[in-house]
C-alpha positions as CSV (number, residue, x, y, z in Angstrom):
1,X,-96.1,19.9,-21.1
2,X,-93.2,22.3,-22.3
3,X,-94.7,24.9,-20.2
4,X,-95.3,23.3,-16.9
5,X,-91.8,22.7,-17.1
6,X,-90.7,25.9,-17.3
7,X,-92.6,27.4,-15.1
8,X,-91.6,25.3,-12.4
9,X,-88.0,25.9,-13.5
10,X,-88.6,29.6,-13.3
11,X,-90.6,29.3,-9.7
12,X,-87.6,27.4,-8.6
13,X,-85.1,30.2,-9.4
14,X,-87.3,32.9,-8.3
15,X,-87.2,31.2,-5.0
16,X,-83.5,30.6,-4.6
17,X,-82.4,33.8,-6.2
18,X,-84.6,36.0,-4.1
19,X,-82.4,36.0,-1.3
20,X,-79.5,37.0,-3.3
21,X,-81.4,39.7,-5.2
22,X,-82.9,41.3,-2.4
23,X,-80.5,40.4,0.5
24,X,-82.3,43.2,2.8
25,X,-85.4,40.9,2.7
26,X,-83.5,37.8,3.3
27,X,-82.0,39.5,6.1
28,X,-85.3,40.8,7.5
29,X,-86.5,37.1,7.3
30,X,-83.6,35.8,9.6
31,X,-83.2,38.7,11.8
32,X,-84.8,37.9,15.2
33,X,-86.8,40.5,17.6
34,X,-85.1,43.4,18.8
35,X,-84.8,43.0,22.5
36,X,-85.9,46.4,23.8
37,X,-89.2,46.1,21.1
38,X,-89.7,42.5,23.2
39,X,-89.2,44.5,26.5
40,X,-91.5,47.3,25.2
41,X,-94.0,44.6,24.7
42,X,-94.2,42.8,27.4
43,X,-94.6,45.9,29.7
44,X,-97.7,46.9,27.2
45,X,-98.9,43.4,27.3
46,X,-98.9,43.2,31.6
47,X,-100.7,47.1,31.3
48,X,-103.5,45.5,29.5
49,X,-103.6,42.4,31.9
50,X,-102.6,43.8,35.2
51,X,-104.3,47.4,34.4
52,X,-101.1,49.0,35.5
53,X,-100.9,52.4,36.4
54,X,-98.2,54.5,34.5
55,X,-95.6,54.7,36.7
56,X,-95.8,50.8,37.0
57,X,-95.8,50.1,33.3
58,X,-92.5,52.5,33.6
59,X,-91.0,50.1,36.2
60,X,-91.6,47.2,34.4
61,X,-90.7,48.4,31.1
62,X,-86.9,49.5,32.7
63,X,-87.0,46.5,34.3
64,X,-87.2,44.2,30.9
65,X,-84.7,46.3,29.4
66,X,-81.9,46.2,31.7
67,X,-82.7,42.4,32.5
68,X,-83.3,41.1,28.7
69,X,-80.0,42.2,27.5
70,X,-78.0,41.5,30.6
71,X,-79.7,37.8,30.2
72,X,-79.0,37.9,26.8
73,X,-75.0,39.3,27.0
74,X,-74.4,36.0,29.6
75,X,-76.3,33.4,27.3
76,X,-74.0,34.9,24.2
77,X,-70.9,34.8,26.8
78,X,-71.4,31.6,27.2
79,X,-72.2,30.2,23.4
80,X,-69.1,31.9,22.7
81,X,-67.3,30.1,25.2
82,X,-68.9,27.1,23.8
83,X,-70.6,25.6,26.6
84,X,-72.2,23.1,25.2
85,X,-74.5,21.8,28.2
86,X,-78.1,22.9,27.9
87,X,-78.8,23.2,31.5
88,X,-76.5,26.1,32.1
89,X,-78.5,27.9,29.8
90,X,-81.2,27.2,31.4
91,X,-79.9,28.0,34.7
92,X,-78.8,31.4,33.9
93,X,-82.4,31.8,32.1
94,X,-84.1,31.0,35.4
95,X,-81.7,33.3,37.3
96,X,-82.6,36.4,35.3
97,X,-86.5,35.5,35.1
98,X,-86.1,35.0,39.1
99,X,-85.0,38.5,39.0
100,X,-87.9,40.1,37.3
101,X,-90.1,38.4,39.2
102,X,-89.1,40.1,42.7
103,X,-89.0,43.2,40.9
104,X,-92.5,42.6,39.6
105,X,-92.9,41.5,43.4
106,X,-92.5,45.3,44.6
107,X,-94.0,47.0,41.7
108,X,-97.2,45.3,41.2
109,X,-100.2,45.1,44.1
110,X,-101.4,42.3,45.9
111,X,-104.2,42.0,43.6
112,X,-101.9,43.0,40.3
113,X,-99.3,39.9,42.2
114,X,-102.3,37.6,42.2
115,X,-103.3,38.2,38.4
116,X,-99.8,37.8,37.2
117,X,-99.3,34.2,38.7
118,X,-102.4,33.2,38.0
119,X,-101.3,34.0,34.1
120,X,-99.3,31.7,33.7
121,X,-96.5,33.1,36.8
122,X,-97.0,30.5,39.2
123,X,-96.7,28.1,36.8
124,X,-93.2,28.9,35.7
125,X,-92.3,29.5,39.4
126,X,-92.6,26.1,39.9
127,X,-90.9,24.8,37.1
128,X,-88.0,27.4,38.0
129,X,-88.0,25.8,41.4
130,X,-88.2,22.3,40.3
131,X,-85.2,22.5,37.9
132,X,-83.2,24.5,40.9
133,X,-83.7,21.8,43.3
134,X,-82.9,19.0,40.4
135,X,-79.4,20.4,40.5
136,X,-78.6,21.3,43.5
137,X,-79.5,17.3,44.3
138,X,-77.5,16.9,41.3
139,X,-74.8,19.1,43.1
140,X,-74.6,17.1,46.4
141,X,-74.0,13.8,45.3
């Protein structure tokens, strides 16, 4: 009985004191995905769907990682700020992914254009749309 005890006991402090003695791991844990490896991909991921030539995986690839971060710097702006009202965040979210689609728009084909919003694109297009008309009826009243 003695030892079930104390092996629980000792289970229970390996578990709380890892974190403190390896605080690299614990940080590893919590850290979230670099935003250029996200960017990097996404561009491999819509190469493998898309078959996109080189210079297209290029375009999309500089794409992602001037839009991620500038998406990212404006949601951060604004949690600094405090904003506490989800659908600005939102908002801004839509704006930026608006903004990689028309670049997709002139770097992928017709047929490359088709594939993409049949992915899962289109989709999200409309639900991009939807919320933008919510508040701008929202907006005139």
């Amino acid at each position: 009985m003695n030892r079930v005890y104390l092996t629980l006991i000792l289970m229970t402090a390996a578990f709380f004191a890892g974190p403190v003695l390896c605080p690299a791991y614990a940080q590893e844990q919590n850290k979230e995905p670099d935003i250029m490896e996200l960017a990097e991909n996404e561009a491999d991921r819509l190469q493998r769907l898309l078959d996109l030539d080189d210079w297209q995986t290029f375009y999309v690839d500089s794409t992602l990682k001037h839009d991620y971060p500038a998406m990212r710097e404006e949601l951060d702006n604004l949690s600094k700020a405090k904003v506490s009202n989800v659908s600005i965040y939102v908002a801004v979210q839509d704006k930026w992914m608006e903004a990689i689609d028309k670049s997709y728009r002139t770097i992928f084909d017709d047929r490359q254009w088709a594939a993409y919003l049949k992915s899962g694109a289109a989709k999200q297009q409309k639900a991009r749309a939807k919320r933008k008309e919510k508040a701008e009826g929202k907006k005139s009243k």
